[in-house]
Structure formats: structure tokens, C-alpha cells
C-alpha positions, 0 to 999 in steps of 0.5 A: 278303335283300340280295344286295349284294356284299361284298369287303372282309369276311372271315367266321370260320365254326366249325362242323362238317360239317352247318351249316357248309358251307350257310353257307360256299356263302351267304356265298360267292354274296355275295363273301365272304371265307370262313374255316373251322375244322375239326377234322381233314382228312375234315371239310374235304372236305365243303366246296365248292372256291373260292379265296375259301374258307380252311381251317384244320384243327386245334384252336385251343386256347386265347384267344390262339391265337383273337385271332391268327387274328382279327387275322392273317386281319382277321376281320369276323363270326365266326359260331359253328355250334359244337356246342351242347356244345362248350362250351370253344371258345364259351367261349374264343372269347367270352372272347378276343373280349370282351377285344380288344372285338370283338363281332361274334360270330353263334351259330347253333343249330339249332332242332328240333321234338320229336314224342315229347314227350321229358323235358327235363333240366338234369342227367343226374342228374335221370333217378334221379328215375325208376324206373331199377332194372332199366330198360335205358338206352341212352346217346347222349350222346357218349363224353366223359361217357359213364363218369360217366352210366354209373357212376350210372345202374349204380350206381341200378340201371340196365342201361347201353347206349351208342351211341359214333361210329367215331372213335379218340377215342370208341372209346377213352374208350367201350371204357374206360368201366365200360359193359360192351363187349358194351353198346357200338355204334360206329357213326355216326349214320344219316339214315335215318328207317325200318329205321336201325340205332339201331332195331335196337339198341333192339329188340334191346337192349330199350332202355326209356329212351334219353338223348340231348343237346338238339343240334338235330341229325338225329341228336336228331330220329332219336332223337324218331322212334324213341321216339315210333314204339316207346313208348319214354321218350325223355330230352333232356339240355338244351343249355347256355345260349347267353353274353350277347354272342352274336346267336343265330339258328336259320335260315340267311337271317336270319343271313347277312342280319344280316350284310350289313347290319352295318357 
């Protein structure tokens, strides 16, 4: 990778709290102007104190709010670590740069090996395609779509079981949900491989089939782990389709190096 220094070019990163700040601490080795969007305080802490690193905390809710930011901040590469479904904020922030032509966008995705040869689906609702009466189905899938995935699967028969993050907003959307509140476990996803919680769940749900999204994530890759260690049937719900006017990269130098030599 060139390791020229760059000292006129500010660099938009959207992401979490996983990719995001490995791209930051690389960008910023390089002399980089850094700015990061984050959704809330805590997320921000995971980020490296530098006085060339800028944190905006909260949501940008719409296109014009998005074409502000890059003309107050004069942003030059933007670089979209988003969740692979966090489809609103890709599709805002594509939209809103489209419409001032400006073209610089890198998305990364994560790319992830898969160990239990999992079913890849389109549509949750793919899965009735498969026995599902008295099946136990444990859903990882976020809490957002969790009442509609619930309410077919239990309506095709299925047991539903989910697995919902300790945040205020998943509790909520999860506890109001038509899934029972005794098939409900909050808990943030563990890295640990071996004796994880999510193991624990399963066995002691009788987990047959577990529904998880294609992110790229650890989190997918402790579910592909599990299913592959306990026989059981694991389905991946498939991660959108990336927009047209995006430069799509799954590892951290190629990215960053296209960067540096972009003009």
C-alpha cells in the first residue's frame, strides 16, 4: 500500500463499532482527516483519541442533512462500513450523493467463510418451503422484523424462539412482539466460539433451525460454528444487493489503498 501522506483530504467513514475503527487508526497513520458517524455515545468510545479524528454522534435522517455534512466538512471519500441492512442510510446517502455528482463512495462488506453449508434465502418466507410444524426456530435476525418473521413462521406451525441485543430499542420492539416473552433472550452477541450462551440457548431450547442475516459479521460466523458443531439447520437470510455507483471491498488495504491513489 502507498504510504504517501495525505493532508488536504477528509475521509466520511459510516459505520459501527467493528470495522469502523480499524479504518479510522489506517487512515489516520496516513494523515488523513477522519470523520465518523455513530449512532449513540457508547459507540463512540471505541475509537482512538486523535485530534485529526471528528465524531458526530446521532442520526442523519435524511439526504439534505447528508449533502450539509459533506459540503460543511469538505468530504473527499466516503466510505460506507454500514450494516449490510441498514439499508436506509445506503440508500439515502447514494441518493443524496448522486444528486450533487459526487461519486467517491467505498463500500465495504464483510466477507465471511461459511463452515456448515447453511440455506441461503431471498425471503424469510422461503423458509415454509420446509417442514416447519412443530419445528423449534430460533430467530436472529435483529428486532425490527422480528414480529412479521415471527407471525408466519407461528402461523406455519413453528415454535418461535428469538435471540434480541440489550438495547432500549430491541427490548421494546422484541417484548411487543406476538413471540411469547419466555422465548425471548436479551443478550449481546459473544465472541466466544466454545460454551457461548447462544449454545446454551439452543440446547436448552431445542433449537432445530436457527435464522440469522448474511452480515459478514462474527456474530453470523458464531451461528455457522454452532450449527455445523450441533447438526443443526442453519438459514442465512441474504444480504441486500450492494447500489450501482458504489466501489465494493471486502478487505481493509485494498480499500484504503484505493483511496490514496484516487485523485
Amino acid at each position: 500500500m502507498q504510504n504517501h501522506k495525505k493532508c488536504h483530504e477528509n475521509v466520511w467513514i459510516l459505520s459501527g463499532t467493528a470495522d469502523g475503527p480499524i479504518l479510522a487508526r489506517r487512515l489516520l497513520e496516513l494523515n488523513y482527516s477522519v470523520f465518523i458517524s455513530v449512532v449513540s455515545y457508547k459507540a463512540s468510545k471505541v475509537y482512538p483519541e486523535n485530534n485529526k479524528l471528528h465524531i458526530i454522534t446521532g442520526r442523519l435522517i435524511d439526504e439534505n442533512s447528508i449533502q450539509k455534512f459533506i459540503f460543511n466538512n469538505e468530504i473527499t471519500h466516503i466510505i460506507d462500513a454500514t450494516h449490510p441492512f441498514a439499508q436506509k442510510i445506503s440508500e439515502n446517502l447514494e441518493n443524496a450523493c448522486r444528486k450533487i455528482q459526487f461519486f467517491k463512495i467505498y463500500k465495504y462488506e464483510r466477507r465471511k467463510e461459511n463452515y456448515s453449508n447453511p440455506i441461503k434465502i431471498s425471503d424469510f418466507r422461503e423458509l415454509a418451503n420446509f417442514e416447519l410444524k412443530n419445528k423449534n426456530i430460533l430467530l436472529a435476525i435483529g428486532s425490527r422484523s422480528l414480529d412479521v418473521f415471527a407471525n408466519f413462521y407461528i402461523n406455519s406451525g413453528a415454535n418461535v424462539y428469538a435471540r434480541i441485543l440489550a438495547t432500549p430499542e430491541a427490548i421494546s420492539k422484541g417484548l411487543s412482539s406476538c413471540v411469547r416473552n419466555s422465548n425471548i433472550a436479551i443478550l449481546n452477541p459473544s465472541k466466544e466460539k466454545q460454551d457461548s450462551l447462544e449454545s446454551y440457548l439452543c440446547n436448552y431450547w431445542k433449537i432445530d433451525y436457527v435464522l440469522c442475516r448474511e452480515s459478514g459479521s462474527y456474530t453470523q460466523e458464531l451461528w455457522d460454528q454452532l450449527c455445523l458443531s450441533t447438526n443443526k439447520k442453519l438459514f442465512l437470510l441474504k444480504r441486500p444487493k450492494t447500489f450501482d455507483h458504489s466501489l465494493v471491498f471486502s478487505e481493509y488495504d485494498e480499500l484504503i489503498q484505493k483511496i490514496s491513489i484516487a485523485e
